[in-house]
C-alpha positions as CSV (number, residue, x, y, z in Angstrom):
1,X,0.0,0.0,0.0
2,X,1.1,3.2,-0.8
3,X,1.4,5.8,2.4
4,X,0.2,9.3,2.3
5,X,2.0,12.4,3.4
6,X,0.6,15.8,4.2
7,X,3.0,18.6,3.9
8,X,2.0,21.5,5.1
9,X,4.1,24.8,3.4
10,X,5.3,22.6,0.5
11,X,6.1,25.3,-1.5
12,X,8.8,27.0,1.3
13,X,12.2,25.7,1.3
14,X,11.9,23.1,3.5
15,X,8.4,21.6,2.7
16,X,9.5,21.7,-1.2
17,X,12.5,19.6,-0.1
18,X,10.7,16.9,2.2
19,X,8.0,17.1,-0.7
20,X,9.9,16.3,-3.8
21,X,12.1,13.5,-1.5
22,X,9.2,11.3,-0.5
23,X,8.0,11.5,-4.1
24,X,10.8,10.4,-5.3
25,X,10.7,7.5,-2.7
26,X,7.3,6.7,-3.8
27,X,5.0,8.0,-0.9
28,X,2.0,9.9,-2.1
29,X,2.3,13.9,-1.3
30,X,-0.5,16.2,-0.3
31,X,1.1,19.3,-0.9
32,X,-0.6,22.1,1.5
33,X,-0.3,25.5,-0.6
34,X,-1.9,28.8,0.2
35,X,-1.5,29.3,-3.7
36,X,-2.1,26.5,-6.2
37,X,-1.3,28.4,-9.1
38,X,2.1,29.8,-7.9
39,X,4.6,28.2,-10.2
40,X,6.1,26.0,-7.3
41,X,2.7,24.6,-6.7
42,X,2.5,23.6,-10.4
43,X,5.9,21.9,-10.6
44,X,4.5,20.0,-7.0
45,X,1.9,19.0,-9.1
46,X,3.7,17.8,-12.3
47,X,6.1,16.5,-10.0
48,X,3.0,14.2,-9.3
49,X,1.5,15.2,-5.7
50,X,-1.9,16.4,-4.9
51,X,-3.1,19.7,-4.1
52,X,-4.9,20.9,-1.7
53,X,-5.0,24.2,0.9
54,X,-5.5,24.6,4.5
55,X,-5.8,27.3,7.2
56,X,-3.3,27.4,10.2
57,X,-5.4,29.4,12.0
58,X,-8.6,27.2,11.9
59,X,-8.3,23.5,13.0
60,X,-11.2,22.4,11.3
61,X,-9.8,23.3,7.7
62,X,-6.4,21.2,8.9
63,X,-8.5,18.2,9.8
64,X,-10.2,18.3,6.4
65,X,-6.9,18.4,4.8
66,X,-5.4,15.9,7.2
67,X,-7.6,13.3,6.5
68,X,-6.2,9.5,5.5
69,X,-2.9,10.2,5.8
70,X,-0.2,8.3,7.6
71,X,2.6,10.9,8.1
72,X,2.2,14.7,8.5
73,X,5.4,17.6,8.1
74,X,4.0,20.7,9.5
75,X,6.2,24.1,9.3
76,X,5.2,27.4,10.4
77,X,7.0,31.1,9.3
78,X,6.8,33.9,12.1
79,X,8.8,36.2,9.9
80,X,4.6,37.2,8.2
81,X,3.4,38.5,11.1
82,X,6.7,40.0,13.0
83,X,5.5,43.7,11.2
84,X,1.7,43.0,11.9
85,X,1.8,41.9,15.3
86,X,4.8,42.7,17.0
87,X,7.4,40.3,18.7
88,X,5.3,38.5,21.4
89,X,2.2,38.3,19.5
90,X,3.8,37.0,16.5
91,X,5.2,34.2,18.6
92,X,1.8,33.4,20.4
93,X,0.5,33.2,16.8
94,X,3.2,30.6,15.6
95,X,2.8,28.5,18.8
96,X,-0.9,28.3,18.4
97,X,-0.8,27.5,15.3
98,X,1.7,24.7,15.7
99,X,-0.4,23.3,18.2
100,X,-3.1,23.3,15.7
101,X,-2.2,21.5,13.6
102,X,-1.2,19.4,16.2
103,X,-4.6,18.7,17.3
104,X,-6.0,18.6,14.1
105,X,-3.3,15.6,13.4
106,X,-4.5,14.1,17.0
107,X,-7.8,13.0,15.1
108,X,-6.7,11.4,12.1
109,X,-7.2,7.7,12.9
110,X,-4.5,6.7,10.0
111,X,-1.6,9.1,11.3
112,X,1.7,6.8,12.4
113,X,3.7,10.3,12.4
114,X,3.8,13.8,12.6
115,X,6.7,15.9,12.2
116,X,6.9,19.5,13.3
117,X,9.7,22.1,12.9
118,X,10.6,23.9,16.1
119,X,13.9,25.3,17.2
120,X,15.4,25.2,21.1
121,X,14.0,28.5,23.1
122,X,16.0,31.1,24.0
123,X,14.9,30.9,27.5
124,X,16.0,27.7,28.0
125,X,19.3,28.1,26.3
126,X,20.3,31.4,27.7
127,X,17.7,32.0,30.9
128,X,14.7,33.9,31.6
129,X,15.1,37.2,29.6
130,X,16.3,35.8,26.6
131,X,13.0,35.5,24.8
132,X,13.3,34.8,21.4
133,X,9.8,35.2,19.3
134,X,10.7,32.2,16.5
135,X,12.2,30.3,18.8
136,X,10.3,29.8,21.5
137,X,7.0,29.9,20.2
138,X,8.0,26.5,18.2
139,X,9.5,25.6,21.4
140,X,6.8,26.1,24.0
141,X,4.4,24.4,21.3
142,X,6.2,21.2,21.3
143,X,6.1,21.5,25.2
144,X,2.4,22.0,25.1
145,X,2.3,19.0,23.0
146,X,3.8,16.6,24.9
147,X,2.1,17.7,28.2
148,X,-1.8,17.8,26.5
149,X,-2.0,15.5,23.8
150,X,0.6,12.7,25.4
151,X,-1.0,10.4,22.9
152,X,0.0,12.3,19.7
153,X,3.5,13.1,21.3
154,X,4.5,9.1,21.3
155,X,4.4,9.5,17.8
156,X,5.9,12.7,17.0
157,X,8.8,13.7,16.5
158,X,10.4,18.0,16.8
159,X,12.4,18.8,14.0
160,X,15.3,21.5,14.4
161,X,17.2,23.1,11.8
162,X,21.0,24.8,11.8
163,X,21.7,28.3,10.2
164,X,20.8,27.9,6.4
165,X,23.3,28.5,3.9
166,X,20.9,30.6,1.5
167,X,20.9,33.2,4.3
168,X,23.8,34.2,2.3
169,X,21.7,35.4,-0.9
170,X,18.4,35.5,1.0
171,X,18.2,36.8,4.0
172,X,19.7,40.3,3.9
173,X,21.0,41.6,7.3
174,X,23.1,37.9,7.2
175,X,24.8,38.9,3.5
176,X,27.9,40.1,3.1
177,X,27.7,44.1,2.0
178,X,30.2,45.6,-0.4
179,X,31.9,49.1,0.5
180,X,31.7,51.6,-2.0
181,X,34.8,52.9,-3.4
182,X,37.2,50.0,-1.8
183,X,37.7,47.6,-5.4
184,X,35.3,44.8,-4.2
185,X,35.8,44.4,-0.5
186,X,32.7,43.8,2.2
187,X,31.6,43.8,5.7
188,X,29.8,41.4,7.5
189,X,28.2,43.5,10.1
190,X,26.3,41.3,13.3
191,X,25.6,41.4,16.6
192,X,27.9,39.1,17.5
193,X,31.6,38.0,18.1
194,X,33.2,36.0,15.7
195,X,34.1,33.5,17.6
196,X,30.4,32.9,18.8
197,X,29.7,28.9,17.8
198,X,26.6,28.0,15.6
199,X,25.2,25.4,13.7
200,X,25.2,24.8,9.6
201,X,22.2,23.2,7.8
202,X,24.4,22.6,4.8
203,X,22.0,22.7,1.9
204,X,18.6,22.5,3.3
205,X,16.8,22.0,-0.1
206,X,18.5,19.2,-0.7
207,X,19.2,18.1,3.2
208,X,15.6,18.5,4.9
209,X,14.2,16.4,2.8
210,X,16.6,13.5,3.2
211,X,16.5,13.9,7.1
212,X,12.8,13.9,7.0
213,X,12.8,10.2,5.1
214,X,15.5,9.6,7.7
215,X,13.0,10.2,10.6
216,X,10.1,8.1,9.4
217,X,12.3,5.1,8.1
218,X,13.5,5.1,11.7
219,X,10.6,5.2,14.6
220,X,12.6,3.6,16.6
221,X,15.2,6.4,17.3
222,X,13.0,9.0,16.4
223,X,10.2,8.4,18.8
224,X,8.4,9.7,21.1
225,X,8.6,13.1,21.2
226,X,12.6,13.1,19.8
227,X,14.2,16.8,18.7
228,X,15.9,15.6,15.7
229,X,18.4,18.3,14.6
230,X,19.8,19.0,11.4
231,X,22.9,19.9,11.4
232,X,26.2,18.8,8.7
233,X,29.1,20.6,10.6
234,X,29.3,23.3,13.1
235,X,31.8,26.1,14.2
236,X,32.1,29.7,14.8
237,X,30.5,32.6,12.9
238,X,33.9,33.7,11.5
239,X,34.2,29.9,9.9
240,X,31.1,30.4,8.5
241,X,31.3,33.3,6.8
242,X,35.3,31.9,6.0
243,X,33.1,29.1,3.8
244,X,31.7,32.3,1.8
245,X,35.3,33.9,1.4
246,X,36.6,30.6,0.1
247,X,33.8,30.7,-2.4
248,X,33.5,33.8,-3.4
249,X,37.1,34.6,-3.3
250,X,36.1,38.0,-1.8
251,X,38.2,39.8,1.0
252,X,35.6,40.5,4.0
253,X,35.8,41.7,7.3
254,X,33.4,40.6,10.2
255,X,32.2,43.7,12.2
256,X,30.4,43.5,15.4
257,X,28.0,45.7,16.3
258,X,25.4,46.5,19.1
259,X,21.7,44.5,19.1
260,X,20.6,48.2,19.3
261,X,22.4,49.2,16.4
262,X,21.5,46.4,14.7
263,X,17.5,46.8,15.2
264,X,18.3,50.3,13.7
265,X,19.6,49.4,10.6
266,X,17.3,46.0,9.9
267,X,14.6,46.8,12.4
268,X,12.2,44.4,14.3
269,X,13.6,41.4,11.7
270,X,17.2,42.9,12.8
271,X,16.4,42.4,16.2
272,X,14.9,38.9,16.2
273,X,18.1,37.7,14.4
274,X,20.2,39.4,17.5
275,X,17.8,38.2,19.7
276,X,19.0,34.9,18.1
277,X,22.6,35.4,18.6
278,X,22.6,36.5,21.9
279,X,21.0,33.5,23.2
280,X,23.6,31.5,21.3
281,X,26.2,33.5,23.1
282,X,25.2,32.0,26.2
283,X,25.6,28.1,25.8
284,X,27.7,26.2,22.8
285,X,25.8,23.3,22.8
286,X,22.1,23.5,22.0
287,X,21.0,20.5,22.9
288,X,22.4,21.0,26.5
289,X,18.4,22.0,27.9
290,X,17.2,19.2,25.8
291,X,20.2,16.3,26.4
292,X,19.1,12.5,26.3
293,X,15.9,13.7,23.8
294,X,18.0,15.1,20.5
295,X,19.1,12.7,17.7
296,X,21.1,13.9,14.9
297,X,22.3,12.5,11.1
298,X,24.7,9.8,13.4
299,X,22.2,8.2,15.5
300,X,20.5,7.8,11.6
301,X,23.3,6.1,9.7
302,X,23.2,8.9,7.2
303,X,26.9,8.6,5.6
304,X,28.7,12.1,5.8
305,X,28.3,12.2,1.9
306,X,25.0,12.1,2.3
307,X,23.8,15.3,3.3
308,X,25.7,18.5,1.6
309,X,27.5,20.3,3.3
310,X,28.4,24.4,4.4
311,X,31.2,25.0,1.5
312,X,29.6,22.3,-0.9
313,X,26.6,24.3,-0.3
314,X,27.7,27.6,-1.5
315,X,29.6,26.2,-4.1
316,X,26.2,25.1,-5.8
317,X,24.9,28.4,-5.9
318,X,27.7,30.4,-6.5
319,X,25.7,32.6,-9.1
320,X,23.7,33.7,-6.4
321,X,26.3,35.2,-3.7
C-alpha cells in the first residue's frame, strides 16, 4: 500500500525539499499551498502530488486536509506576522498554530507520524530574559504538545534546523555588504563575536528532505517526542562566513556591532536575528536543555556524503552570492 504524506508549506524551502524526497521515494504527497497556481505549486503537481489548501489558523480546515494520511510535516514562518503583530504576538500566533495542527493531526485515525519544525527556546538556552519570538514559540508548542496530547507526542517527533546557507543570498541583514569605493571588499556586520559557535544546515533543499525520510524510516530512534536536529558541521561565525570567502574569493571583514544598532539598521527582523545570537552566546551546545531527547544525522546512519555540506553548499549556488 502506498502511504500518504501531508506537507503543510510545501512550497517553502523546506516543505518543497521533504516534498519532492518522499516522491521520489514513492510516498503519495498532499502538498498544502496557500496558492495553487504559484509556479512551485504547479511543478509539485507535475512532480505528481496532490493539491490541496488549509488554514493554520482554523483546526477544522487542517482536519479536512489531514484526513487518511499516515505521516504529516507541519512548518510554520513567524517572519509574516513580526511587522503586523509585534514580537510577542507573532510568537503566540506561531505557537498556536503549531499546536493546531497538532490537534487537528490528534484526530486522524491513520496518522503513524507527525513531524513538526521547532527550534530550542531562548529561555531555555540562555535563561529567563532571553526571549526569542521564533524560537520559543515552536518551542513552547512542542512543550504544550507533549504535556496535553501525550497520545500524539509518542508519535511525534520535533524537528530543528541549523543556520541555512541561503541566508547568504536570502536573508539580507546575514549577507555580506560591499563598500563603496574599496575595489570589491565587504563587511559582515552582526551582533555578535566572531568566535560565537553556531550550527550549519548545509543545503537544506537538498538536506531537509533527506532527514525527513531519515526520521520516518526510523521510529525507533525517532520516537516519542525526539528533537531531531539538522545539522552537517558546526563552528564559529567567522568559519562560516570563511566558507563564503573561500567561495566567493572576496576579502571580508566581520564587524560587530550592538543588538541596538543592529534593530536600527534591519529593524524588528534585525532584532529577532540578535535576539537569536545573543541567546547562542550563552551556551555552545544547544541540545544542553534538551540532552538525552536530541538525535542527529549519526544516530541515523546517514553517511557524511549524504547530506551536503556548508562550502559544498555555497559552491552550488555560486551565481547567487
Amino acid at each position: 500500500m502506498t502511504k500518504t504524506i501531508t506537507v503543510c508549506g510545501a512550497t517553502g524551502t523546506v516543505g518543497n525539499s521533504v516534498a519532492l524526497r518522499l516522491l521520489q521515494e514513492g510516498w503519495h504527497v498532499k502538498a498544502i499551498t496557500r496558492n495553487q497556481d504559484s509556479a512551485a505549486a504547479k511543478a509539485l503537481y507535475d512532480a505528481g502530488a496532490e493539491l490541496a489548501t488549509a488554514d493554520y489558523d482554523d483546526i477544522a480546515s487542517l482536519e479536512t486536509a489531514f484526513q487518511g494520511t499516515h505521516a504529516i510535516f507541519g512548518i510554520t514562518n513567524i517572519f509574516q506576522y513580526l511587522l503586523d503583530d509585534g514580537p510577542d504576538a507573532a510568537a503566540e500566533r506561531e505557537k498556536q498554530q503549531l499546536v493546531n495542527v497538532a490537534t487537528a493531526a490528534s484526530k486522524i485515525e491513520t496518522l503513524d507520524h507527525l513531524i513538526l519544525h521547532t527550534l530550542p527556546g531562548g529561555e531555555k538556552l540562555a535563561g529567563p530574559g532571553n526571549f526569542v519570538p521564533h524560537m520559543d514559540g515552536k518551542d513552547g508548542a512542542a512543550d504544550i504538545i507533549k504535556k496535553e496530547l501525550p497520545v500524539l507526542a509518542a508519535k511525534t517527533t520535533f524537528m530543528w534546523i541549523g543556520f541555512f546557507t541561503s541566508n547568504f543570498y536570502e536573508t539580507p541583514m546575514l549577507k555580506p555588504v560591499e563598500v563603496p569605493n574599496t575595489n570589491g571588499s565587504h563587511v559582515y556586520i552582526q551582533p555578535a563575536d566572531p568566535t560565537l559557535h553556531i550550527y550549519f544546515a548545509g543545503d537544506v533543499p537538498t538536506n531537509a528532505g533527506i532527514f525527513v525520510s531519515a526520521i520516518l524510516k526510523n521510529p525507533t530512534i525517532s520516537l516519542p517526542a525526539k528533537y531531531a536536529f539538522l545539522y552537517t558541521s558546526q563552528g564559529t561565525m567567522q568559519e562560516y562566513l570563511q566558507a563564503w570567502i573561500n567561495v566567493t574569493g572576496r576579502q571580508t571583514t566581520f564587524i560587530t556591532t550592538t543588538l541596538e544598532n543592529y534593530e536600527k539598521i534591519w529593524g524588528p527582523f534585525g532584532k529577532e536575528i540578535g535576539l537569536m545570537l545573543k541567546a547562542f552566546a550563552h551556551v555552545e551546545d544547544w541540545t544542553t536543555p534538551y540532552r538525552g531527547d536530541v538525535i542527529t544525522a549519526k544516530d541515523f546512519g546517514l553517511d557524511e556524503g549524504e547530506l551536503v555540506d556548508l562550502e559544498a553548499a555555497l559552491q552550488m549556488a555560486a551565481e547567487k552570492l
